[in-house]
Every structure is written in C-alpha cells, then in structure tokens.
N, C-alpha and C positions, 0 to 999 in steps of 0.2 A: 065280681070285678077281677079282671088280670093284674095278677101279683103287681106289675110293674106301676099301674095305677095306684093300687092300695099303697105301694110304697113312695110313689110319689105325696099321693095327701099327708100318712104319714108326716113325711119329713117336713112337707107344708107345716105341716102343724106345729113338728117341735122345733121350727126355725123362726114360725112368726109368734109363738108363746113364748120360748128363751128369751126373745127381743124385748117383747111387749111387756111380760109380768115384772124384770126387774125394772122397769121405767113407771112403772103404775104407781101413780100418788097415794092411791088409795090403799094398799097394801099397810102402810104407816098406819092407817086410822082403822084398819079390819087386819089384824096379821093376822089372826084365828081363817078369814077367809081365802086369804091368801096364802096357808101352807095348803086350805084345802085345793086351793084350783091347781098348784104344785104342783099335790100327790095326782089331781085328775090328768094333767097334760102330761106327767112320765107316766102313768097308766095307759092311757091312749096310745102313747106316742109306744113303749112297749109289746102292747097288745098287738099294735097294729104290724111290729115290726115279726114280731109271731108268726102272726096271721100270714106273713107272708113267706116266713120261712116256711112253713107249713104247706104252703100253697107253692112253692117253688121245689122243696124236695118231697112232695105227694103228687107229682102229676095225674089226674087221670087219664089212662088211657084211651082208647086209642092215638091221642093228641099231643102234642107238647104246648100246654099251657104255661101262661104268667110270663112268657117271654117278653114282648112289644107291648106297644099302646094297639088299641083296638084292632083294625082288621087287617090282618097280615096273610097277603096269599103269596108263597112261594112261586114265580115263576119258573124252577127247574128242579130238578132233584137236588142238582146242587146248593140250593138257595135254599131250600129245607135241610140238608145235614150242614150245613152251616149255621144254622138256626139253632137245630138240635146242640152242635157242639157248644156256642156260646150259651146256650140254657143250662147246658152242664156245668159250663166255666162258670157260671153265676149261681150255681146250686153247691158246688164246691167250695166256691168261694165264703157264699154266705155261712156253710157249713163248718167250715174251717176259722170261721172270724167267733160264730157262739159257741163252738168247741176250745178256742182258743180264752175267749170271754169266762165260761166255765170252769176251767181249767185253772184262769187268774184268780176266779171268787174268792175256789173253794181254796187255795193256801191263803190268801190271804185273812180270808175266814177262820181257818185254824191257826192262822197267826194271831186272831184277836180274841179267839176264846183263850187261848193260852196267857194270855196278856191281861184277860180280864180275871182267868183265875189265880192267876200270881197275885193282883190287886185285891180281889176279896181273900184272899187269904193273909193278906199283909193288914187290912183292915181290920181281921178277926183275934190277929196277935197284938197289933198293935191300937188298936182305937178302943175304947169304952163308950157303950150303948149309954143315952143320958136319955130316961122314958119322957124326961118333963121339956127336952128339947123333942122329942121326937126324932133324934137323931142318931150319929154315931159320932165321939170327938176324938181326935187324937191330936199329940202334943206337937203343935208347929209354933214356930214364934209370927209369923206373917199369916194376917187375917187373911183368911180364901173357905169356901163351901162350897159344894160340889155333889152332884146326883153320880153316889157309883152305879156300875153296872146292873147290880141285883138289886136297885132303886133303894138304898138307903142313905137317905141322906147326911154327908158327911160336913162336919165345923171344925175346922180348928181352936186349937186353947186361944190361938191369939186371937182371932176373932170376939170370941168370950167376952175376953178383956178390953177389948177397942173397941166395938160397936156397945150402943147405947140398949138395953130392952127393946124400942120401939125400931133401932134398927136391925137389931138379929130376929124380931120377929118379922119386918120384912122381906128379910134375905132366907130364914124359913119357908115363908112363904111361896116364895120366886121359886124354890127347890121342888117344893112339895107339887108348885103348880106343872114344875116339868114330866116328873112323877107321874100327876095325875094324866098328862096329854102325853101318855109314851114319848115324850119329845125324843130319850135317848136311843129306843129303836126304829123311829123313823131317822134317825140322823145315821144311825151305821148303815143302813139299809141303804139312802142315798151315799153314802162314802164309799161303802161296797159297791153299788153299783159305777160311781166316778173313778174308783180305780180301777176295774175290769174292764172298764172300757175308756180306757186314760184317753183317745182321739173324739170323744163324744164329746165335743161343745156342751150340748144340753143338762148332763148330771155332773159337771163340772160348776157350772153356773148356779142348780137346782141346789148343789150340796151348799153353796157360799149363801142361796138368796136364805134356804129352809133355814139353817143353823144362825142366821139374825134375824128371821122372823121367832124362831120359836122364845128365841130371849125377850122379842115385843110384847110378846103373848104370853107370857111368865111375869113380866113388870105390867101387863093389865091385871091380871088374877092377885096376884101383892099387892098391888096400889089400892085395890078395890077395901080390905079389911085394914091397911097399914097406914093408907097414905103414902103419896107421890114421894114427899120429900121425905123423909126416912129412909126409902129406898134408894135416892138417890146421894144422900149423903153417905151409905154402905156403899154406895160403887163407888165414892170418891175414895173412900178409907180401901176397901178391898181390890184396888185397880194393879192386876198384876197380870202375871201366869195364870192361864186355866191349863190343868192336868189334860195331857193330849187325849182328844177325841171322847171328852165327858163333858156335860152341859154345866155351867158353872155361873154363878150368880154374880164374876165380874166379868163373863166371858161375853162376845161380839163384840159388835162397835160403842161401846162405851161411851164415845163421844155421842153419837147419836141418839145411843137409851136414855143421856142425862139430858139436852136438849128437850126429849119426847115429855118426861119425868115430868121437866119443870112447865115445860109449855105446851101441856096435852092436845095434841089434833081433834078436829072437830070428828064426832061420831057421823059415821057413814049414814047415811039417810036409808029408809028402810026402803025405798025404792029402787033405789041405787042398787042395795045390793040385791034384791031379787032381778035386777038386770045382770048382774054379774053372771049368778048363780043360774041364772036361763041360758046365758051363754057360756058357763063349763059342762050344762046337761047337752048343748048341742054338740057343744066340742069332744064329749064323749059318747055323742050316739054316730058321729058321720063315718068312722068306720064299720061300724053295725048297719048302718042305713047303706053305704056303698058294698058292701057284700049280699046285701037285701036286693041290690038293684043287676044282682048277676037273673036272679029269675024274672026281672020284668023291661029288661032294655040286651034286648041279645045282641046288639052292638057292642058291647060291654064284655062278651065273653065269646066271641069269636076267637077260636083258636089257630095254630099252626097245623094243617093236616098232612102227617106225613104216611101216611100207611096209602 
C-alpha cells in the first residue's frame, strides 16, 4: 500500500476509535476489556504511523513511492520533480516531527526517573515496611494509599486510624490489584506518550480514558474479596489529593467509582464481548492486511516513475 493510504486508514482509525471508545457503555461494565482495546487502537494506530515513516523515508528505488493515492503519471518532467520535491517536504517533515517527538520523550523520561528516585528514596528514609499490611506506612495525618513507583504499596498512619479493618483491607486490595495489572506502567507510557506529542488528540484522550478505567478495574478486583461498600465507604473517608502521576486508591472520578460501587452494572454478556474482541483482532489486522494487498491489487502500488 502507498504510504499515503496507510496513513490515511491509520488516522481513520484513531479518529473513529478516540470518538467511539470514550462513548462506549460498555466500557463501565468490562473496563478490564476496555483498557485492552485502548492499548490495541494506539498500537495500531502507532504501528501504522511507523509503517509509514518507514515507507516514506526508505523509498525504493528506482521510484518515488508513498507520495499520492494510487496512480499517479507525471505528465512532464516538471510534474515529476515537483512530486519528488513535496515527497521530500513530507519525509522531512515527518522526520523532524518523530525526531522532535523523541527528543520530548527522552527529557521528559529523565525527568521522571529522577522524580521517581527522589520518591523511593524518601520512602526508604522515611516509611516503615508493615509485613502484615503488605505495605509501606509513613506518618501523614490525612488518610490516602498509593502504588509507588517500584510497586510498593504505600498507607498512611491516618488511614490506619480512620479506615475500619474491612475497609483498609479494601483499599489493600484496590492497590495490590493495580500492582498486579502494571496499571502504573501502562499509565506513564500513555503520559509519555501524551506529552511528546502534546497536538495528538488520541493519547491525550487515551491517557484521561486508561487512568479511569484502570481505577474500575482495581475496585472490580477489591470488591470481589472485600465487598462493594467497604470500599466505597474508604473513598468517601480517603477523597483528596492523589500524589501526581501515581495510581491511588481515592484517585479518578470518585464520583463515578461510588455510583458504580453501590449500584454495580450489569456484566457484559459473553457474546457481547467476543463481538467486541472480534472487532479489535480486525481493527488490528487492517494495517497488516493493507500492506498484504501491495502484492496482490498492483493498483495499490503504482508509483511515481521518474528515471
């Protein structure tokens, strides 16, 4: 397929998935399946964006591919180095936007390991490991818990004190379950990527919808051994500050979690979601399938001939 196609579906894709998944009902009643079709539509939608850099600054020769939609015949010479030049201007371009992207990661990447070792080492000085919590505590007066960085979970003393057994083993739980589902390196991953490319619609959205799905999906894994309301009465007690950019047991929409808590949605019907799940395997094979079809529809990959 010529670049400009693949970028077209591409962008089809993460324009009418951004739209679609945060409006999806069902998302509430499956968030487990809904961070997965997330992760599949910025995969996709990444992949694909790859694929065409790739395919835009790898022309093969003798040709200048990935410029137009299908068949493009130069009527003069002129019409072909003009062709040539804007495939340039758009290989440059693209080239200067992921060098640029790059460029943003990696500082702000070593801005957050720095940040996150200042934080495990403030933990280290200042928190006490408690084996029967499974945790780490350190002295706050305001109940809050919080999955740090090197996944230990942390409680404050107030919490201790304010929350009841049945609800600190909740709020445990909620912890342990973010733990268990890396939630916290899929959320830098998507943050990192929504700040590197601060004009991208898509991982801007991705980062807001992931990081209040993964809290859905933490109070189904607690609810399950704890019960609903325990856990919901530790987010009424613990409803504050979540420490920036760590998964935290009164963090997202609060309002929403307690709602869900007391008045659980109906479970996704198993039909349902093997329709779901049929439709993120397609939504992740159709850039595989359109580079599949450069070898058997050669209208598809007619190029510019300038030699």
């Amino acid at each position: 397929m010529i670049a400009a196609n693949l970028l077209a579906l591409t962008l089809l894709i993460g324009f009418a998935g951004g739209r679609w998944l945060p409006a999806a009902a069902w998302a509430r009643q499956a968030p487990r399946l809904a961070i997965a079709a997330w992760c599949v539509l910025l995969g996709t939608v990444g992949a694909g964006i790859l694929a065409v850099g790739v395919t835009v600054l790898l022309p093969a020769p003798p040709v200048v591919c990935a410029l137009l939609f299908w068949c493009v015949h130069p009527d003069s010479p002129a019409t072909a180095l003009a062709l040539r030049v804007a495939g340039d201007m758009v290989a440059l371009g693209l080239a200067g936007t992921l060098l640029t992207a790059l460029v943003r990661a990696g500082w702000l990447l070593r801005a957050q390991v720095r940040s996150r070792r200042r934080h495990r080492a403030m933990l280290t000085l200042a928190g006490r490991p408690d084996a029967a919590l499974g945790g780490t505590v350190i002295e706050h007066p305001r109940a809050a818990a919080y999955l740090a960085p090197d996944r230990r979970v942390v409680v404050t003393s107030g919490a201790l004190e304010e929350l009841s057994p049945a609800q600190l083993g909740a709020v445990l739980a909620h912890e342990h379950a973010h733990a268990g589902g890396r939630h916290q390196v899929l959320l830098d991953a998507v943050r990192l990527a929504a700040r590197a490319l601060p004009g991208l619609r898509l991982t801007r959205v991705a980062q807001q919808q992931i990081g209040r799905l993964v809290e859905l999906r933490a109070d189904d894994v607690a609810a399950r051994t704890h019960g609903r309301r325990a856990l919901a009465a530790a987010l009424v007690t613990m409803a504050g500050a979540t420490p920036p950019g760590l998964v935290a047991a009164h963090g997202g929409d609060v309002a929403e979690r307690l709602r869900r808590l007391l008045v659980p949605p109906k479970r996704l019907g198993p039909w349902r979601s093997a329709a779901i799940v049929a439709a993120l395997l397609v939504v992740a094979a159709l850039p595989v399938v359109g580079l599949a079809l450069d070898g058997w529809w050669p209208g598809l990959v007619r190029c510019v001939w300038i030699g």
